[in-house]
C-alpha positions as CSV (number, residue, x, y, z in Angstrom):
1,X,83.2,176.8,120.1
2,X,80.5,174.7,121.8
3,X,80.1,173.8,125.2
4,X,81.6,170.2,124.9
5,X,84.6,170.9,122.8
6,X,85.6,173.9,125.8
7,X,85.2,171.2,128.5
8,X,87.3,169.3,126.8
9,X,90.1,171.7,126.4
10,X,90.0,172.6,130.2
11,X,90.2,168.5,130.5
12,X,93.4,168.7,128.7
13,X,94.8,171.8,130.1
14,X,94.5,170.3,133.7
15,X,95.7,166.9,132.5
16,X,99.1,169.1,131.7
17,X,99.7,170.8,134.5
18,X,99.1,167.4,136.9
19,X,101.2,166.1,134.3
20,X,104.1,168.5,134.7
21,X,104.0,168.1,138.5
22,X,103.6,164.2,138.7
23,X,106.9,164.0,135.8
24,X,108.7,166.3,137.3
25,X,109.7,164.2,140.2
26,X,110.3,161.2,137.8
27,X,112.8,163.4,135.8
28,X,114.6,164.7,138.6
29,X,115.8,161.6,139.1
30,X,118.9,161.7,136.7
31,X,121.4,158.2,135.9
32,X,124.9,159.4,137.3
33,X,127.8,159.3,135.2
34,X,129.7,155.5,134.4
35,X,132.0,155.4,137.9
36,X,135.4,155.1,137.7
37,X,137.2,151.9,138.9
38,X,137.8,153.7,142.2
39,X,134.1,154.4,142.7
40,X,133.4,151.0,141.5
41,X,135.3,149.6,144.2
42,X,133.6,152.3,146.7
43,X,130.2,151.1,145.6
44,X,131.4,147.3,146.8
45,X,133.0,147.9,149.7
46,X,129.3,149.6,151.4
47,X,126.5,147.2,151.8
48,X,123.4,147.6,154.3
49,X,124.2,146.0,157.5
50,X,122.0,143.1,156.9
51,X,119.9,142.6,153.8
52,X,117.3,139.7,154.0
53,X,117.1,137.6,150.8
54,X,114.5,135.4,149.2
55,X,117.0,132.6,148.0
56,X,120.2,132.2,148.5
57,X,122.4,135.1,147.3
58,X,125.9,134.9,149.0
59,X,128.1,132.8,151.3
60,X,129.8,133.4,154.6
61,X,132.7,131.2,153.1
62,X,134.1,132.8,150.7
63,X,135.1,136.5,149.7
64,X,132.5,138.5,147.6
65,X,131.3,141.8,146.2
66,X,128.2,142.8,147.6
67,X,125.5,145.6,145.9
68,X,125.9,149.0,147.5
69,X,122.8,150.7,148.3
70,X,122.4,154.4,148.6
71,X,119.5,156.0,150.7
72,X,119.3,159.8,150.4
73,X,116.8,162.7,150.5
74,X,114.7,163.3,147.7
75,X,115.9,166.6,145.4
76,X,113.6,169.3,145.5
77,X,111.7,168.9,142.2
78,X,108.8,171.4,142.3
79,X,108.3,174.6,144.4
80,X,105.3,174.4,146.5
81,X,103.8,177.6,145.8
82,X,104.1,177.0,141.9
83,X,100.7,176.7,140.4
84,X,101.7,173.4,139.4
85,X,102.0,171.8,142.8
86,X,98.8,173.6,143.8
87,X,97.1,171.9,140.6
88,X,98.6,168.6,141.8
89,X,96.8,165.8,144.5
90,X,99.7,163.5,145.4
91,X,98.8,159.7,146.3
92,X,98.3,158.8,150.1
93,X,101.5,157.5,151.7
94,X,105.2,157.7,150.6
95,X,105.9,157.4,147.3
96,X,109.4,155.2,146.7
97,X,111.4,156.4,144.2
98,X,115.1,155.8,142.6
99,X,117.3,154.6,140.2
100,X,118.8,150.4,139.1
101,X,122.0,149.9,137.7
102,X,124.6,147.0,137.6
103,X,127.8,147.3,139.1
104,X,129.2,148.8,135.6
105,X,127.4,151.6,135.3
106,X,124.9,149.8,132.8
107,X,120.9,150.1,133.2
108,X,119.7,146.3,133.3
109,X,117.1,145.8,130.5
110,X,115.7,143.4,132.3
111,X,115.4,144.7,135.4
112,X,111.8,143.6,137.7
113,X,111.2,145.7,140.6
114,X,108.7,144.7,143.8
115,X,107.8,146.2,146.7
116,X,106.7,143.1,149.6
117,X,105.5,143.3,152.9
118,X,108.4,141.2,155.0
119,X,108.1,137.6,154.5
120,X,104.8,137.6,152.1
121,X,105.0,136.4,148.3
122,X,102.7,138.2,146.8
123,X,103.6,141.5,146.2
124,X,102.3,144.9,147.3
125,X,103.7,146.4,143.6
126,X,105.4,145.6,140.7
127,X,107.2,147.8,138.3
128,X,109.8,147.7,135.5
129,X,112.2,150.6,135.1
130,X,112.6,152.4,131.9
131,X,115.4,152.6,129.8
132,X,117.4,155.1,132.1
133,X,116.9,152.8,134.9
134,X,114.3,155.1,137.0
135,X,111.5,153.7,138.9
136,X,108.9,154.8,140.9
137,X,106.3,153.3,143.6
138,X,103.8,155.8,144.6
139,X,101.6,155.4,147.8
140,X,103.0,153.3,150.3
141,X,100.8,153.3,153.5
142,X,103.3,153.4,156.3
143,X,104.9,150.3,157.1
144,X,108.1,148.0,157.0
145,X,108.7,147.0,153.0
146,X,110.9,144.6,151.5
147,X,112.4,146.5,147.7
148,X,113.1,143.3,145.8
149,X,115.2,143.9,142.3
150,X,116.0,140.8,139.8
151,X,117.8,140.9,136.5
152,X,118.9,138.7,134.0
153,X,122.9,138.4,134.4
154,X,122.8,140.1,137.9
155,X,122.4,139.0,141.5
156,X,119.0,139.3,143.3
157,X,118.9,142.1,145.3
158,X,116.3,142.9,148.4
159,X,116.8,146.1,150.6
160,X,114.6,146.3,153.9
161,X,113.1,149.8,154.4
162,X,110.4,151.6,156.5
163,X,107.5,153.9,155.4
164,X,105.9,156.4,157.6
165,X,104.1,159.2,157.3
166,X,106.7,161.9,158.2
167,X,108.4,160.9,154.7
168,X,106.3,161.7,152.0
169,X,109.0,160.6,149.3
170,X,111.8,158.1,150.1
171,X,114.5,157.6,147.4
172,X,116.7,154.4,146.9
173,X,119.2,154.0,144.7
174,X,120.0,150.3,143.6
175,X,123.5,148.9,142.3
176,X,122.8,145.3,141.1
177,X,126.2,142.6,141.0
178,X,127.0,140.9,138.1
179,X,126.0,137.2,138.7
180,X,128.3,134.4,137.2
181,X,126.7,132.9,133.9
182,X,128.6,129.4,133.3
183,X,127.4,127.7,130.2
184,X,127.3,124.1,130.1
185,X,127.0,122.2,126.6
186,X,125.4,118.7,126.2
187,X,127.4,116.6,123.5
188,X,128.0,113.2,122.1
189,X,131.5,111.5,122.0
190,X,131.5,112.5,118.2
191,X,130.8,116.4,119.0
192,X,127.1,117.3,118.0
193,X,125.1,118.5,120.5
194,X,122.7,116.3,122.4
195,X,119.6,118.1,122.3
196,X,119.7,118.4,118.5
197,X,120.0,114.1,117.9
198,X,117.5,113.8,121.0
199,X,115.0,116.1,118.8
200,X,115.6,114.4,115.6
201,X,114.9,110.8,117.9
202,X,111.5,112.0,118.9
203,X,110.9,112.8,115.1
204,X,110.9,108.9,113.9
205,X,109.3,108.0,118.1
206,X,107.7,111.2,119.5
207,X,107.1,109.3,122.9
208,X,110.7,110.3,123.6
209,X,110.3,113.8,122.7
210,X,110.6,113.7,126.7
211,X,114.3,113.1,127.1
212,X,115.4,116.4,125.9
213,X,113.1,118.2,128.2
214,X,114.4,116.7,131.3
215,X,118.0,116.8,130.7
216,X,119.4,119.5,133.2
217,X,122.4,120.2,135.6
218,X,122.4,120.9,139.2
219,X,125.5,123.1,140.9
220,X,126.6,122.1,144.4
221,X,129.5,122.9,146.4
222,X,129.8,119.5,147.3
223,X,130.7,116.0,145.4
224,X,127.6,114.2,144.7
225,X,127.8,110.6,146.0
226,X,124.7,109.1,144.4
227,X,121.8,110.6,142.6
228,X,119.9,113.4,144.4
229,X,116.8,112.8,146.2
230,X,113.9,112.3,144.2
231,X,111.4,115.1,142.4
232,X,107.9,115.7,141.4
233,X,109.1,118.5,139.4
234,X,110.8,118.4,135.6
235,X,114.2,119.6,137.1
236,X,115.1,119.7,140.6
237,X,115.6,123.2,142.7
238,X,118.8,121.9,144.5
239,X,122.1,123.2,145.4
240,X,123.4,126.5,143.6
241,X,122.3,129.5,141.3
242,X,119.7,129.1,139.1
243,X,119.5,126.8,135.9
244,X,118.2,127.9,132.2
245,X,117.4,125.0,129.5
246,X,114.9,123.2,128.2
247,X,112.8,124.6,125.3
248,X,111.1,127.8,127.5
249,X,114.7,129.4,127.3
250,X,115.5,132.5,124.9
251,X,118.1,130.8,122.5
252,X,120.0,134.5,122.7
253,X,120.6,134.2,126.2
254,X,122.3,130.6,126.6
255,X,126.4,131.1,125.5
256,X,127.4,129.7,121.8
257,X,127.7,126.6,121.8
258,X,125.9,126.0,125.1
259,X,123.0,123.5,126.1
260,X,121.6,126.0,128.5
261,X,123.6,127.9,131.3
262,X,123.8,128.7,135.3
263,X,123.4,132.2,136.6
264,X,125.3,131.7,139.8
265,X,126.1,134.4,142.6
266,X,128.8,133.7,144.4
267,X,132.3,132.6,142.5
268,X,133.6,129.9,144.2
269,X,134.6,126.3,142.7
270,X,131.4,124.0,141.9
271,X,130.6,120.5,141.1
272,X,128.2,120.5,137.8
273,X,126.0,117.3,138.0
274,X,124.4,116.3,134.2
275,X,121.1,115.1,135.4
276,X,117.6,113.3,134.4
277,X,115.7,115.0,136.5
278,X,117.3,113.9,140.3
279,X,119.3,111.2,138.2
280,X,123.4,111.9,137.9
281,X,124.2,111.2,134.6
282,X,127.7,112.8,134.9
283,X,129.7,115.1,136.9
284,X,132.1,117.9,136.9
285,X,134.2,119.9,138.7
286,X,134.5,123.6,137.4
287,X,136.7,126.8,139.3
288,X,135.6,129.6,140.0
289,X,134.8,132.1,137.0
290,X,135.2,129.3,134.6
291,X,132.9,129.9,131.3
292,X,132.0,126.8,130.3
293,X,131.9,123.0,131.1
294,X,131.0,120.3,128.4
295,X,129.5,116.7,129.0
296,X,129.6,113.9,126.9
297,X,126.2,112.0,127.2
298,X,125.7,109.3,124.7
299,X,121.7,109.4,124.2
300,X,121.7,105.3,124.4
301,X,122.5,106.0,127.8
302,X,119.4,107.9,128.3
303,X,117.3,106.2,126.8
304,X,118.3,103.0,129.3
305,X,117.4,105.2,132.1
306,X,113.9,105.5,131.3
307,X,111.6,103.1,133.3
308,X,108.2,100.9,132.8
309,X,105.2,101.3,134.7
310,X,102.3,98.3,134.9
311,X,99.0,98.5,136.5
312,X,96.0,97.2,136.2
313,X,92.8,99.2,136.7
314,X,89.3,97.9,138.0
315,X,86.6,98.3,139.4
316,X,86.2,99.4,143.5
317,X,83.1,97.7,144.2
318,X,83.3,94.6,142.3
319,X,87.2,94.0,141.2
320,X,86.2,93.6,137.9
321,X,89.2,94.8,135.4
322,X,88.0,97.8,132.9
323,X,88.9,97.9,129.3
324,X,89.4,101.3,128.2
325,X,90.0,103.6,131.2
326,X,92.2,106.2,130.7
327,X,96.0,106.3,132.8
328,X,98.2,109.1,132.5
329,X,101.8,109.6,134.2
330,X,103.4,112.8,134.9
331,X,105.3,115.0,136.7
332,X,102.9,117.4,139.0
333,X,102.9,120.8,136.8
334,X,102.3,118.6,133.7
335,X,99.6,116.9,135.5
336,X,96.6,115.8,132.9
337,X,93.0,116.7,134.1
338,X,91.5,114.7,131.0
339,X,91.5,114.2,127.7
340,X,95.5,113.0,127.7
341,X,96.6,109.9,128.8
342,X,96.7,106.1,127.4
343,X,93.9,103.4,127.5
344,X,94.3,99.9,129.3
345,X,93.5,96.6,127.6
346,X,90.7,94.0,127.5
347,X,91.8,92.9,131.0
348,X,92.1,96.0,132.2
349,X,95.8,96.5,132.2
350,X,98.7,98.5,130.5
351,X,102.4,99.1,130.0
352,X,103.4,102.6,130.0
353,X,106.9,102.6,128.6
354,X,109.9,105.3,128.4
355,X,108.5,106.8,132.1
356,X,111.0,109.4,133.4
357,X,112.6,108.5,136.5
358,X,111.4,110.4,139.6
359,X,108.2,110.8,141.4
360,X,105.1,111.0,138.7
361,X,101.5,111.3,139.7
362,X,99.1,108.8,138.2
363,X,95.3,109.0,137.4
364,X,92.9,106.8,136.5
365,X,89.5,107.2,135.2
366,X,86.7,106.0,133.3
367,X,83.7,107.8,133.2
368,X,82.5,109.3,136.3
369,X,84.8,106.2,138.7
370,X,88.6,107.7,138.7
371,X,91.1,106.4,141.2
372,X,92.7,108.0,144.3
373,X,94.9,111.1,143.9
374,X,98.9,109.2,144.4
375,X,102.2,109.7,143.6
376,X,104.3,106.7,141.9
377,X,108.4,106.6,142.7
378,X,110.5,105.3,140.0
379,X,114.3,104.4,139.6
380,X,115.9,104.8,136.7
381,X,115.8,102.0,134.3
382,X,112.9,100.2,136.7
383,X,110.1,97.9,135.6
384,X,107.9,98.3,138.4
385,X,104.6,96.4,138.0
386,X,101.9,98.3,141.3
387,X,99.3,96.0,140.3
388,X,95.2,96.7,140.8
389,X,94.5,100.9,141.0
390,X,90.9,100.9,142.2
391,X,88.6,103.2,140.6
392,X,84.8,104.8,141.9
393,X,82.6,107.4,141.5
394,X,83.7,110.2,143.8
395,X,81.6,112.1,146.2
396,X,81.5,115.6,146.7
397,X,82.0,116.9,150.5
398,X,80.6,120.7,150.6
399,X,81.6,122.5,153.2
400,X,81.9,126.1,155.0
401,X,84.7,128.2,156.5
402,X,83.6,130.2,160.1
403,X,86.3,133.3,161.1
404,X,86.9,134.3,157.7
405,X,85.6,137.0,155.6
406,X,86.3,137.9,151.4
407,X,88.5,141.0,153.1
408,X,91.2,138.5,154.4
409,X,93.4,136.6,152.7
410,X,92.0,133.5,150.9
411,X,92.9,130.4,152.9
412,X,94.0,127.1,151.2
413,X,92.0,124.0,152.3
414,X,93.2,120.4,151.7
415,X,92.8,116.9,152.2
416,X,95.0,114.0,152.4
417,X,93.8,110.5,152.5
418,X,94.7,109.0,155.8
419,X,94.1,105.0,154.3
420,X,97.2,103.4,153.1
421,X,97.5,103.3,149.9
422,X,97.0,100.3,147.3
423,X,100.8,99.4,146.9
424,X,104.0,100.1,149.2
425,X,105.6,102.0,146.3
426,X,102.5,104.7,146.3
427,X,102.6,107.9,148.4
428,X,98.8,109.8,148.8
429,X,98.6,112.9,148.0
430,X,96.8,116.1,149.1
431,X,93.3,116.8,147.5
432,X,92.6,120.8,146.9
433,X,89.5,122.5,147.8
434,X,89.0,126.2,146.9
435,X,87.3,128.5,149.0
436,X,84.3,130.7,147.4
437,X,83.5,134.1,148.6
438,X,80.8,133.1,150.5
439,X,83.8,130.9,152.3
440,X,82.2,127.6,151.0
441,X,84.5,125.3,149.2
442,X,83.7,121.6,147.8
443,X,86.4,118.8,148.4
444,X,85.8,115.5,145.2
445,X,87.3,112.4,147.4
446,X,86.2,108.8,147.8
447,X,84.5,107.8,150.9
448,X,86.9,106.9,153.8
449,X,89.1,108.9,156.4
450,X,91.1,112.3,155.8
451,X,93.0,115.1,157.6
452,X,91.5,118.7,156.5
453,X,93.9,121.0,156.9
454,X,93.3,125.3,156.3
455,X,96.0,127.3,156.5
456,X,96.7,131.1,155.2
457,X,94.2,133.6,156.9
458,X,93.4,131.7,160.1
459,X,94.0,127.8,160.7
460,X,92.1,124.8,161.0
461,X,93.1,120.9,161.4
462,X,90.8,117.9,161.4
463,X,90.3,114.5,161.2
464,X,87.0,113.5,159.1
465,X,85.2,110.4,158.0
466,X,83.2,111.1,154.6
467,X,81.0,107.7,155.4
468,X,79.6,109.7,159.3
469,X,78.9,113.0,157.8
470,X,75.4,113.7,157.9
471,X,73.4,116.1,155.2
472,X,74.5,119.3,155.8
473,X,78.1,120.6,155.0
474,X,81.1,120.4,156.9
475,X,81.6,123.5,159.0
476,X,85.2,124.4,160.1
477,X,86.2,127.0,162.6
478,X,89.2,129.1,161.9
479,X,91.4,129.8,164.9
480,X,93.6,132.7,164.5
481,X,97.4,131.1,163.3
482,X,101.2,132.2,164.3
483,X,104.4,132.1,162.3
484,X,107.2,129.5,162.5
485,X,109.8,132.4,160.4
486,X,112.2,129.9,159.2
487,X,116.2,131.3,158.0
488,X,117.4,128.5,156.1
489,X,121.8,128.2,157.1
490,X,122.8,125.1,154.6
491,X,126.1,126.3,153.6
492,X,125.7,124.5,150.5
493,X,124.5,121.0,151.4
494,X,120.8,119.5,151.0
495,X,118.3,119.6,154.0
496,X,114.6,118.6,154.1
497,X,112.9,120.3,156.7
498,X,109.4,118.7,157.4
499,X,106.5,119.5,160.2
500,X,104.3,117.2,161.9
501,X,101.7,118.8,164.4
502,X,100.8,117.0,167.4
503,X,99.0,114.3,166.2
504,X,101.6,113.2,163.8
505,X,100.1,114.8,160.7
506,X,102.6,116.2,157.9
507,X,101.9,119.9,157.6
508,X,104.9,121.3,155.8
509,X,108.0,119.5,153.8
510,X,110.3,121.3,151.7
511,X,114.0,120.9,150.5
512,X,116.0,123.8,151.5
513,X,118.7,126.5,149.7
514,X,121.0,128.2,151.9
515,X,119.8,131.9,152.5
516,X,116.1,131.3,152.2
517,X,114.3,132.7,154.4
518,X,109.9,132.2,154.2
519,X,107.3,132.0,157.4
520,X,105.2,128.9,158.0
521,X,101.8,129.6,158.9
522,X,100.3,127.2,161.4
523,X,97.8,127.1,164.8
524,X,100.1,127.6,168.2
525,X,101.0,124.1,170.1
526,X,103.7,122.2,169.6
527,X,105.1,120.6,166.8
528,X,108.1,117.7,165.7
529,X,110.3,119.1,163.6
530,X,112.2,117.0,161.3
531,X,115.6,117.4,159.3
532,X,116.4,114.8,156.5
533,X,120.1,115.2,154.7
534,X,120.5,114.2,150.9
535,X,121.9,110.7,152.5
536,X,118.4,110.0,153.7
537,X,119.6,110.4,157.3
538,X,116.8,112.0,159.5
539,X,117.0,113.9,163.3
540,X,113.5,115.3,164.8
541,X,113.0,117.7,167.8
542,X,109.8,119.1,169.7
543,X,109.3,122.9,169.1
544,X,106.6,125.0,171.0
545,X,104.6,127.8,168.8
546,X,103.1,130.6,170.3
547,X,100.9,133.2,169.3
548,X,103.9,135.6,168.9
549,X,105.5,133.0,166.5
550,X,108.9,131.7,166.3
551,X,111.9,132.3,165.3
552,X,114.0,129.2,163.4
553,X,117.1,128.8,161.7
554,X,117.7,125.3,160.3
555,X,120.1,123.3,160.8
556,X,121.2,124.6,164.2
């Protein structure tokens, strides 16, 4: 036997025995038996005392079964002295271990598993349980966690817990609710389904091939009045549960019959708004539990919804109209960089026609000259005309972060133009600059005036003029940032929650969900904070931020 091959047979051997050591703990950790109704009704009557959720997973209002979760010592798995646990180097920290199962004794198949430091997005670890439901995360450092569990056809889960290093292993065992799936099905007056004639439409005129993507529904506990505010996004993250449509969604999942379908977590009576995006096509009331609502929607109606955009592009400089630049219109995350888009006339102008009602971003370039970054608001059915875009070469503004090092988190550095824009109709939007190990980043604007704003490992804020900047680049101090930890308490209803620092510049805007809870990074002072209701209706008042952060729940 030669020297290699009997290396390699001691490689193996000692692979076994870590083998046996690591698995041992992993198989000690044994699915109990289907419980009985009784135990069932055990398992929802205990809860944690307070379990902080991501989204929006119960309400106050109405009676509920909650996920149990049971915390216990580990079993003993191996006996110290055995040569295998001599053989065997454990990770540093604790290693989190445990089973997931739904409140019927099933294993979820699709079960996701991740471990979060409190309030962060980006996870620590990931994991997916096998097919007996066991998980395990090995080497914690010590620490407060957040175990966050998600599964098709259940309710989100997260369980706070605490690493140290006086507990090596920590097991938690996770029962997941069912969620409530209501299926919703999209049909004309003579029974065939929607999406299927809207697919066939964009067969014989493929620049509606658009219609069917944006058809959605939106679950609120309240009667919608009017259409819901307005969105950059395809379909709009208001109100309840989460939606599944469009063509992204696994045909097996969405009920027969169905256009698509609502995972919703509490069972309570709803109102199920058809919708083009924000726009209310047609509503519903459904009770609680119900399977399945049906719309009629004739696709004329649609189609008369869509709106008509006209522009004309030319030059910055000299106001000369261009033939042939390129415009493109869409939502933000379908956002063309180049090589999309349609081109405008001999006087420079074009009709873009079937346009989505909603907020769209436009661009407009020809060659190296493209226009400012904006955002367009259309109504449903509009024909707005903006009139000239502007487009120029763009010049790049290098610059360089101080305070911050590869080690820390990478900040996000943006700039909005602080010039009104070229029509009343147009909002500006933020330019994106990303930050290079060497903590350089390069911002592509036009000349004129902007607010640069860092955020996310150490904050900055400042007002620059492209056209008094010298040679070298632009060099921003970080200055070390606090938290504004904000507990959304909607009950149901639509709130904008936006920040303006002390100088009246927008730092944060998002629409709200009841239960959310997420921290706002931002430099102490003070700060107006504004709340906007879905009626448009607005109420600001002055917060102070110190370095210790602050605590917010919104609305009072």
């Amino acid at each position: 036997m030669s020297r290699t091959t009997r290396r390699l047979l001691w490689f193996v051997a000692g692979m076994q025995a870590v083998g046996i050591a690591w698995f041992g703990a992993l198989l000690a950790i044994q699915p109990e038996a289907t419980p009985s109704r009784a135990s069932k009704e055990g398992l929802r009557e205990s809860r944690e005392t307070e379990i902080h959720r991501e989204r929006p997973l119960a309400t106050e209002r109405v009676p509920h079964v909650e996920p149990s979760i049971a915390v216990e010592a580990p079993p003993a798995v191996v006996d110290p002295s055995s040569a295998e646990a001599r053989a065997f180097t454990p990770p540093t920290g604790t290693i989190l271990y445990g089973l997931v199962r739904g409140i019927d004794g099933r294993i979820p198949r699709t079960a996701f598993l991740a471990v979060h430091r409190p309030g962060e997005k980006k996870a620590v670890s990931t994991e997916q349980p096998d097919k007996r439901g066991r998980f395990t995360f090995p080497g914690l450092e010590p620490g407060r966690y957040e175990l966050r569990a998600r599964s098709s056809g259940y309710r989100d889960l997260v369980h706070e817990l605490e690493c140290s290093e006086s507990t090596p292993m920590q097991r938690v065992d996770l029962v997941l609710d069912a969620s409530w799936i209501l299926g919703v099905r999209f049909a004309l007056p003579d029974g065939r389904e929607l999406r299927e004639v809207l697919q066939e439409w964009a067969k014989q005129r493929p620049e509606l091939y658009r219609l069917g993507l944006d058809l959605g529904a939106i679950a609120t506990r309240f009667e919608p009045q009017a259409d819901f505010p307005a969105t950059s996004s395809r379909q709009a993250d208001y109100g309840s549960g989460t939606w599944h449509g469009g063509l992204m969604v696994d045909a097996a999942r969405i009920p027969r019959g169905c256009s698509g379908y609502f995972e919703l977590e509490t069972r309570e009576p709803l109102w199920i708004s058809a919708v083009m995006r924000h726009h209310v096509l047609a509503k519903q009331r459904v009770e609680a539990g119900q399977q399945v609502v049906a719309f009629e929607i004739d696709p004329e109606q649609l189609r008369a919804r869509l709106a008509t955009l006209r522009l004309r592009v030319v030059d910055a400089q000299t106001g000369t109209p261009l033939e042939g630049a390129t415009v493109d219109v869409n939502e933000a995350s379908d956002m063309q960089t180049g090589g999309g888009g349609k081109k405008t006339d001999a006087e420079g102008r074009i009709e873009l026609l079937h346009q989505r009602p909603g907020l769209l971003r436009c661009a407009c370039w020809k060659g190296e000259a493209r226009s400012a970054s904006f955002q367009v608001s259309l109504e449903p059915g509009q024909i707005l005309d903006i009139g000239d875009v502007p487009i120029d070469a763009q010049r790049v503004v290098l610059g360089r972060l101080e305070n911050w090092t590869p080690a820390s988190k990478t900040p996000q550095v943006t700039a909005l133009a602080l010039d009104p824009a070229p029509h009343p109709t147009l909002t500006r939007t933020r330019v994106v600059a990303h930050v290079q190990p060497d903590a350089s980043f390069k911002l592509q604007v036009h000349e004129g005036r902007y607010h640069v704003h860092v955020s996310g490992s150490g904050g900055a804020s400042v007002e620059v003029d492209t056209r008094a900047l010298g040679e070298g680049p632009l060099v921003i101090a970080l200055q070390p940032e606090a938290e504004l930890r904000v507990h959304a308490r909607t009950q149901g209803e639509l709130w904008r929650l936006n920040l303006y620092d002390a100088d009246g510049h927008h730092v944060f805007g998002r629409w709200l969900r009841d239960g959310w809870r997420f921290p706002i990074a931002a430099l102490p002072g003070s700060y107006r904070l504004e709340l906007e209701d879905r009626f448009g209706k607005k109420s600001a008042r002055q917060i102070e931020l110190g370095p210790g952060g602050l605590d917010l729940q919104v609305p009072e």
